[in-house]
C-alpha positions, 0 to 999 in steps of 0.5 A: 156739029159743036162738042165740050165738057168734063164733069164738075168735080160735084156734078149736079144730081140728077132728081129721080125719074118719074114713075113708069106711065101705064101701058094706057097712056102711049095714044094720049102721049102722041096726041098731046105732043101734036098738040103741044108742036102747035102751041106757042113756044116757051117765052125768052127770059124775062131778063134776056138782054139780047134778042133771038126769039122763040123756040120752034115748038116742033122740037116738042115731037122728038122727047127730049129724054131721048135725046139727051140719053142717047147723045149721053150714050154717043159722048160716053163712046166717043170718050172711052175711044179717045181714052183708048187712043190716049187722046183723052187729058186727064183731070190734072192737065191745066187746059182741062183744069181752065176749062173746067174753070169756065163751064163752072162760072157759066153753068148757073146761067143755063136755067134761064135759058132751059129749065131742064139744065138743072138735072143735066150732068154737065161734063167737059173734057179735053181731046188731044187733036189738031182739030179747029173743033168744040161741041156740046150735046143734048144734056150738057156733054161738052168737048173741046179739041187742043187745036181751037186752043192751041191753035187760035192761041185763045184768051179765057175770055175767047174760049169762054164764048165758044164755050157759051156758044155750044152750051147755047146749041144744047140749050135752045134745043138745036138738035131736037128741032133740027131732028123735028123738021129734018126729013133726012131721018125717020126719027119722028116718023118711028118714034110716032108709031112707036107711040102709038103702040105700033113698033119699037124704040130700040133701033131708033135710040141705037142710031140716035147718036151718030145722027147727033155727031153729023147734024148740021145747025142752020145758020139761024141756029148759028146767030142764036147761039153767037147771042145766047152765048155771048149773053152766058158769057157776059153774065160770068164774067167774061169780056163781051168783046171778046167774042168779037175777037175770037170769029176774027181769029176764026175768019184768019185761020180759015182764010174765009171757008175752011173744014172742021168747025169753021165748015158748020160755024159760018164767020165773016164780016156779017157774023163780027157786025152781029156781035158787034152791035150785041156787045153793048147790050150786054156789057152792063151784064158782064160790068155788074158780074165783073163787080160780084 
């Protein structure tokens, strides 16, 4: 799975949780998101240059809350271990600084794309490790790894649109329908009976985490975050081209397959012609962002 981010130095507040549903309402709430699952996804944004489109409207089984809270819980773990190994950089360490630098330019972009990233408490942060890796979880936690940047020598631009990439995993919600139609956890299936009164959340938030860590993206997941992000990135500024650039730094360094990243982030020849035939689409947006 992908991984990014620190905290802005102003992160965004997030607005007061409603208040608590009456014990009455766990039946209706089940059957609502039954039928919502067969409703017709939310519609692409009206100013959408590239073309990915509709969501699955199963995600809407797994509640997003839960899973933004429980990869909040997993990013906040994963970030005391690497803080404990002395692997986590500070704020003051330049490469946590740049790309700080990139998720502010891009964060403003989100809503478009998901309504619910003007509450997320975005965060980025850098950890020392010679692994090709980035990633960002339900919520907007983002991590990256030194050896993507260090390794793949990468522009601002580059790692602009890795960043824009894995922003796009948590903004069409890949885990959440991965989590919806996989058949490999029981998520769905306890979270319904804990709805329905019939059992507890408890275990499931507890292992909740972990499964966000060993979820793969399919590859159609894969092409709609290359677009959506490269449509982010456009729009802050960054060069278009360059995504092209970086999966052909990618292809090189993993000599056509290789682990890590690259074994969840499929490259070659017919991921370069996709955003090859994108870039166009979207150079006006990073022209007229280029103009202020």
């Amino acid at each position: 799975m992908c991984i990014f981010c620190d905290l802005r130095t102003a992160p965004s507040a997030t607005p007061s949780a409603p208040p608590a549903s009456p014990r009455a309402q766990p039946v209706w709430s089940a059957r609502r998101a039954f039928v919502l699952a067969g409703a017709a996804a939310a519609a692409l944004p009206a100013a959408a240059q590239v073309n990915v489109g509709q969501s699955s409207a199963l995600r809407k089984l797994v509640p997003a809350g839960e899973l933004e809270g429980a990869a909040q819980q997993q990013y906040a773990q994963m970030m005391g271990e690497a803080s404990g190994q002395k692997a986590l950089l500070p704020a003051s360490h330049p490469q946590v600084q740049r790309l700080r630098r990139m998720a502010q330019r891009i964060i403003p972009h989100t809503p478009a794309w998901n309504a619910r990233a003007t509450q997320w408490k975005w965060e980025v942060n850098l950890i020392q490790s010679p692994q090709i890796n980035a990633f960002c979880m339900p919520g907007g936690k983002i991590a990256f790894y030194t050896g993507i940047l260090d390794k793949l020598k990468l522009s601002d631009d580059e790692a602009a649109m890795i960043m824009g990439h894995e922003m796009a995993h948590a903004l069409r919600e890949h885990a959440r329908e991965r989590m919806a139609k996989s058949g490999a956890t029981n998520f769905g299936l306890r979270l319904g009976a804990q709805l329905l009164g019939l059992g507890d959340l408890g275990n499931v938030a507890a292992n909740l985490g972990t499964q966000l860590l060993s979820l793969k993206f399919s590859r159609e997941d894969e092409t709609e975050a290359d677009l959506v992000g490269l449509e982010l990135a456009a729009r802050a500024a960054y060069q278009p081209q360059a995504s092209v650039s970086l999966w052909e730094k990618m292809t090189a360094a993993s000599g056509g397959a290789g682990p890590g990243f690259l074994s969840t982030h499929p490259s070659g020849p017919n991921r370069i012609r996709e955003l090859q035939t994108n870039v166009p689409k979207v150079q006006g947006l990073y022209e007229a962002a280029r103009r202020g």
